[in-house]
N, C-alpha and C positions, 0 to 999 in steps of 0.2 A: 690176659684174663684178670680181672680184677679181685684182688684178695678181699677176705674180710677187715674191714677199718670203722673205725670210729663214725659214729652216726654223720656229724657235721661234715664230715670227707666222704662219706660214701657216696651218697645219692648227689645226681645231678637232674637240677632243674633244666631239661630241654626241649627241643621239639619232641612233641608225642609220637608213638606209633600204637595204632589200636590193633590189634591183630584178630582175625576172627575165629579167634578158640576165646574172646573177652566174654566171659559166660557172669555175673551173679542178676539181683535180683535190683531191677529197677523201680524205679519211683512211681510207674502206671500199676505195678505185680502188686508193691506194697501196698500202695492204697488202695486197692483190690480186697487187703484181708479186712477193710469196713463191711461189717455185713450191710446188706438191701443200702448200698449205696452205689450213686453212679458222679464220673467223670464228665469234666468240661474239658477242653484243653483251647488256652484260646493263645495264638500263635501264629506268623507266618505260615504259608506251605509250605516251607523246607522243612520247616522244623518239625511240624505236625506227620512231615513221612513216615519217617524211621517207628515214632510211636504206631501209627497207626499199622504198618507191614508187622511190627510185632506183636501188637496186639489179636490180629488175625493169627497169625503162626501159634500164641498161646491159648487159644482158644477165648480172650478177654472181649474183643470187639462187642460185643452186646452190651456192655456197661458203659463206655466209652464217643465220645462225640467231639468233632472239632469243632472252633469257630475262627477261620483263617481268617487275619488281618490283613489290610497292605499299607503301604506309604504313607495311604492320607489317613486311613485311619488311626495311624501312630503317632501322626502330628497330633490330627485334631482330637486325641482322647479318644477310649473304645468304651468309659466306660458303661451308657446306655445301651450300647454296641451288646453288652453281655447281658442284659437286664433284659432285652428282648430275645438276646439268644434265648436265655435258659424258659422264659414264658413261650417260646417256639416248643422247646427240649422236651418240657413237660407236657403239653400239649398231644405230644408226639407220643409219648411212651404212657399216655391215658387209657387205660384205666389205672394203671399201676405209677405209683408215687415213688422217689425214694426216699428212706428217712434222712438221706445224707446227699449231699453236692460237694463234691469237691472242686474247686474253680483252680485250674491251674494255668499257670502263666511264664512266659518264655522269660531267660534273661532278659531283652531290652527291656522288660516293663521295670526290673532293676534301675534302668537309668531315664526312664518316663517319670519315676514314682506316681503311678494309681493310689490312689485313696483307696486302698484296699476293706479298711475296716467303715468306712462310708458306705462304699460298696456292697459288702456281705449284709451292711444292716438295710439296704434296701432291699436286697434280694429277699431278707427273712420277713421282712412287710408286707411282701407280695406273695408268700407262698410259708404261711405260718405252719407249722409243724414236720417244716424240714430244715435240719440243720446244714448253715453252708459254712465252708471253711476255707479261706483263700490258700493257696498251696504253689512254689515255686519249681519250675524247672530251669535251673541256672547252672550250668557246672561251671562259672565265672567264680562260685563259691567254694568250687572244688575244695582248694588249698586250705578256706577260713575251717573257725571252730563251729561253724555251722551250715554246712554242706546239703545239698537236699535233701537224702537219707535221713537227716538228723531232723530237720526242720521238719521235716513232711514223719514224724512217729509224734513228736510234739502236738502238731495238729489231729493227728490223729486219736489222740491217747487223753486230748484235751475235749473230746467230745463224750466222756465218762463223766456223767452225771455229778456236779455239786452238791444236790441234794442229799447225797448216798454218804456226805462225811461226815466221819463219826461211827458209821454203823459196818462196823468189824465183822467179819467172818474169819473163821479156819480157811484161810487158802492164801496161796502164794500165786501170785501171776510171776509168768518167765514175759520178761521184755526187754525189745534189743535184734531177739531173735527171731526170723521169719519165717524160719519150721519150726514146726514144734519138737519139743525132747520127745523121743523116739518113746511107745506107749510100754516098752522094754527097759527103760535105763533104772538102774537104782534111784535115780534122787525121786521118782515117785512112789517107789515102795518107801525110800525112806521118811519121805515127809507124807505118807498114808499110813506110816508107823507112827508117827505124835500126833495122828488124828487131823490133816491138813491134806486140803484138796489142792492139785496143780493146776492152774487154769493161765491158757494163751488164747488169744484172739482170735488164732487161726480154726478152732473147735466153733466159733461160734456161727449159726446161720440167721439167726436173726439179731435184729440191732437194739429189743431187748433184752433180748438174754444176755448182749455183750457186757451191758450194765454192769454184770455182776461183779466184775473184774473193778468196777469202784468202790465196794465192799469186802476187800481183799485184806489180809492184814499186814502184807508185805508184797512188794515187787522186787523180784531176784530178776538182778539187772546182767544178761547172760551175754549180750553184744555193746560195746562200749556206745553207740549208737545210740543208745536207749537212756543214755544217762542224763539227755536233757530232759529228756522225756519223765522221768523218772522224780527228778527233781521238781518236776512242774507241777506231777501230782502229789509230792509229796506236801509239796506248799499246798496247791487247790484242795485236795482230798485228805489229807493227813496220815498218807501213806508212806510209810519208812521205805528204805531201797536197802539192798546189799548188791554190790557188786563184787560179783564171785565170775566170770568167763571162763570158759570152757577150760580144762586143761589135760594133757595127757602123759603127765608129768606125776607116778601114782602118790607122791609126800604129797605134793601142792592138792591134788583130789583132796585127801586127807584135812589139809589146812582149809580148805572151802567147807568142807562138809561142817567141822569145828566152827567157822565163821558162821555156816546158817543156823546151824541151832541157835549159836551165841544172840543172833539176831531175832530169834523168836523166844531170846528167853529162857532156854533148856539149858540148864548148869550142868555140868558132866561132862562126860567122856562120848559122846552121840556117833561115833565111830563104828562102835564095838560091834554093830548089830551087822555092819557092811564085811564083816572077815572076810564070809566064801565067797562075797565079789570081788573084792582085793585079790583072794585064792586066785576065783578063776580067770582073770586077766592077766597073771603073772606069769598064769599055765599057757596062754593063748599068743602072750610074747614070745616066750618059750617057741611055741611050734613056728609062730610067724619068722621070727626069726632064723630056723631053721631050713623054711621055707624061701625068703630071699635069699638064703648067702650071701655072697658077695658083692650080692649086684646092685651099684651107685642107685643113691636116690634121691629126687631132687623137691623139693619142700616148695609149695607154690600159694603167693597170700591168697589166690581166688577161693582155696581149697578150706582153710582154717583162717580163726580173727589173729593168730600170733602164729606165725609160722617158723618164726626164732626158739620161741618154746615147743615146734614142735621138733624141729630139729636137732634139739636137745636134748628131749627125751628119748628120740630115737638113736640118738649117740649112745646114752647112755645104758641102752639094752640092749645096745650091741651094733647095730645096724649101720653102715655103710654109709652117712650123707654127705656125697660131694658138692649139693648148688640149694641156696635159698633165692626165690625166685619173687623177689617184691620190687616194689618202685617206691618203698617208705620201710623204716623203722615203725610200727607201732608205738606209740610211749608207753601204753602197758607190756609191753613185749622188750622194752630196753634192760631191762637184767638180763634178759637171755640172749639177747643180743651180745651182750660184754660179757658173758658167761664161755659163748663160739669163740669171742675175739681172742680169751685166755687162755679157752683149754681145746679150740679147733681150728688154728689159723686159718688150717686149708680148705676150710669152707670157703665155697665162691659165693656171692651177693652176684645177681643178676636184674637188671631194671628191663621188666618184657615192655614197657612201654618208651623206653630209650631209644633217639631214633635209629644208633648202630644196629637194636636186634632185627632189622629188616633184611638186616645181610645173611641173616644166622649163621654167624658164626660158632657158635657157643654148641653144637650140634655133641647129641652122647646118646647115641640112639639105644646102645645095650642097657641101658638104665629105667628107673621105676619112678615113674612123676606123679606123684601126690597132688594132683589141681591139672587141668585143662591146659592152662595157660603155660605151664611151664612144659608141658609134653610135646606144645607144638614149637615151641622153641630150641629144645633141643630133638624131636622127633624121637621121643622114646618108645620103647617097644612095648614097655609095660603100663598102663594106665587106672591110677586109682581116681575114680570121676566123684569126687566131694565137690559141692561149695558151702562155702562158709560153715566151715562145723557140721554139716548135714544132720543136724537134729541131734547129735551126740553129746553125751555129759557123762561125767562121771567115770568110777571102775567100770561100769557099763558100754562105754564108750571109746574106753579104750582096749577093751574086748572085741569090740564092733570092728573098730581099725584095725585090728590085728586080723582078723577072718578075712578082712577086704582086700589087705596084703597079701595074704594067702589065695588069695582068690586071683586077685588082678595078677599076678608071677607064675599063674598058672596057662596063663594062656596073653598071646599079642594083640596088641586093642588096636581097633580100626579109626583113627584120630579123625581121617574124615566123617565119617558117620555118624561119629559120638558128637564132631563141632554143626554138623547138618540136623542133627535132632535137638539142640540147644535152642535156636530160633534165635534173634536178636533179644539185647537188653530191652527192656520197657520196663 
């Protein structure tokens, strides 16, 4: 079983194994949070399956449309091919407009190169007062520093108003993240306390109201994801960023919260007013802890953005963690990484997409798995079903996780049921 080691030695680049407990949020979900906007997806029929059986399962189909390519059409360019799709699309979904198209397209158009921005400027010729945005599905980009996730918040985040820079309001957008901070966490009372509104994309239903998020005085950059994004309006819109991610580490909370004020300006101490929440998360460890005992827990990246630091934290308040369950080091996550390496050798690193976990070997069924992904791997008994942060931030939030421990150790979770009610990624 492989120990914890140096980033460069751990992970092995090999054949994949996808496993289907693979749960977060895909590239059709996210561009979903555009209000009054709809989906092209122009692609082979292989490719176009998997999206489309998901997009049924999630209830998305209604916003969503193929345009399957084949051979010849790959050869000879598609791209009138799409100029008359989308005048079909619209056609079709008349009376009703949307303000947004999203044109997305498979990896090979990667190695076709479409004149993509040729492209979108005909499409907006033909069909004035909707904005289209060309959008990639390639996981050939996996590995780069711009992977679809990334590129496709960019696209999206770029469709916030020019117009609006300059013109500051009280509010902070969270981006990055594709739930919103839970309508409970402290960081809304505490930035409702210097008079400052929270605002995520996911709140909005129409695609002016999304506007207003260009008018923002700050974007608190909550998923690393988000940081191109972030940067792109800070040049277009004149919006600063702080990148503060989630953490449940209570000093490091502490250090974020000192970082946000810092970024809005607020000299002092902006701490003070969070005590009883610091209080009651300390109390909440407290029982949670009490609550698990002894029993191995295994830290899974589906579940949080750094799972190094969460596993860390929960060393550090007591808690039992035998396996960190990712296929990468985060580079935000690499202190805590060599933090395990120093003071937890016996932490296991486990790659669920490594093609040996198909043997499962790695099995610890009496154990409490923090993510999906690492519960079916080892077949644990106990099940905390997060992804990705689940809208959690702050003392708030690691209040939250500590209840959900107490919760999930309370009773044995049904792995198939919980992987049969996920549906596929989209």
């Amino acid at each position: 079983m492989p120990q914890l080691c140096k980033p460069k030695f751990c992970f092995e680049n090999t054949l994949h194994y996808s496993s289907p407990a693979h749960g977060d949020w895909g590239i059709v979900q996210i561009g979903m949070l555009v209000p009054e906007s709809y989906q092209l997806f122009v692609c082979p029929s292989a490719c176009g399956r998997h999206a489309a059986i998901g997009a049924m399962q999630h209830g998305l189909k209604n916003r969503l449309s193929f345009l399957y390519v084949d051979q010849s059409d790959i050869i000879a360019g598609y791209d009138s091919l799409i100029v008359d799709a989308v005048d079909e699309l619209f056609r079709a979904l008349s009376p009703w407009k949307p303000k947004v198209a999203l044109i997305f397209v498979s990896c090979l158009d990667d190695l076709i190169g479409t004149d993509h921005e040729a492209l979108m400027s005909r499409l907006s010729e033909a069909h004035p007062g909707v904005l289209f945005r060309d959008c990639h599905m390639n996981p050939i980009s996996l590995d780069s520093d711009s992977p679809p996730g990334v590129t496709l918040q960019k696209r999206i985040y770029s469709l916030l108003g020019a117009d609006a820079a300059g013109k500051r309001e009280k509010a902070v957008n969270c981006v990055g993240n594709f739930e919103a901070i839970a309508p409970e966490s402290d960081l809304h009372g505490f930035l409702g306390g210097l008079g400052y509104e929270t605002r995520h994309i996911s709140q909005y239903r129409r695609f002016d109201d999304f506007q207003a998020m260009a008018r923002s005085g700050l974007n608190l950059v909550i998923g690393p994801g988000g940081l191109q994004a972030a940067r792109q309006m800070e040049a277009a819109l004149g919006i600063p960023y702080a990148f503060l991610p989630v953490s449940y580490r209570l000093e490091k909370i502490a250090q974020n919260y000192e970082a946000l004020s810092g970024a809005l300006g607020i000299s002092g101490s902006a701490t003070l007013v969070l005590g009883p929440a610091e209080d009651m998360a300390k109390a909440k460890i407290a029982e949670a802890r009490s609550a698990a005992g002894d029993i191995p827990v295994i830290v899974d990246n589906s579940a949080v953005v750094k799972p190094f630091e969460l596993a860390r934290a929960l060393i550090e308040y007591g808690f039992r963690v035998e396996r960190v369950v990712t296929g990468e080091c985060p580079e935000i996550d690499g202190e805590n990484f060599e933090w395990l390496h120093e003071n937890a050798p016996s932490v296991e690193v486990i790659q669920p997409e490594h093609h040996n976990s198909v043997r499962f070997a790695d099995r610890l069924e009496e154990s409490l798995a923090i993510g999906l992904d690492g519960a079916y791997l080892t077949g644990s008994k106990y099940l905390l079903d997060m992804i990705d942060d689940g809208g959690m931030y702050g003392y708030r939030g690691v209040e939250t996780l500590m209840g959900r421990i107490i919760d999930a150790v309370s009773r044995e979770a049904d792995l198939k049921a919980v992987i049969d009610s996920y549906g596929l990624v989209v």
